[in-house]
Phi, psi and omega in degrees: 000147174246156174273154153197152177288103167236144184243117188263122166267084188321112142348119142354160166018028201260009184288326153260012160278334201274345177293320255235298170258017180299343200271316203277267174359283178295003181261323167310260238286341179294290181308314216248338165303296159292354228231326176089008174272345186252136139247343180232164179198141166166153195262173195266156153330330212228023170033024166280354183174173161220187219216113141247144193234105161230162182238150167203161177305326155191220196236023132314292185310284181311342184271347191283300148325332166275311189336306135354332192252136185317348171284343230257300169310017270162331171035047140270337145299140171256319169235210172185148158236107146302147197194103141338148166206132177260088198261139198262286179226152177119180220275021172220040205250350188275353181260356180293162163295000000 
């Protein structure tokens, strides 16, 4: 399994669609969390975007799992960055390859 970083870039004024679907979003992210596919999820400070850490077989397996999330029917995001990621130390350094 690989870990990767992905950064959700919110739509402009998307704020009460993002309200709207945030409860079906967190129950996604709830669910994939339990499941170990997920491991960290949150949104950034500045309400601009957010920060997920998921491990999948590779990143065919992942967009097929973001495709899924209720922000994404929800047409709220405007972008996304996918990022290999190697985490060396600290409490998710035990999910690297």
């Amino acid at each position: 399994m690989t870990v990767f970083a992905v950064e959700y870039v919110y739509a402009a004024e998307s704020t009460d669609a993002r309200n709207a679907a945030r409860p079906a979003h967190r129950e996604w992210t709830a669910g994939l969390a339990r499941d170990g596919a997920l491991l960290a999820s949150g949104p950034y400070g500045d309400g601009a975007g957010a920060l997920l850490i998921f491990k999948a077989a590779d990143e065919n397996a992942l967009n097929g799992i973001l495709k899924q999330d209720p922000y994404a029917s929800a047409d709220v995001i405007a972008g996304t960055r996918t990022t290999e990621w190697n985490p060396v130390t600290g409490l998710l350094a035990e999910h690297a390859a």
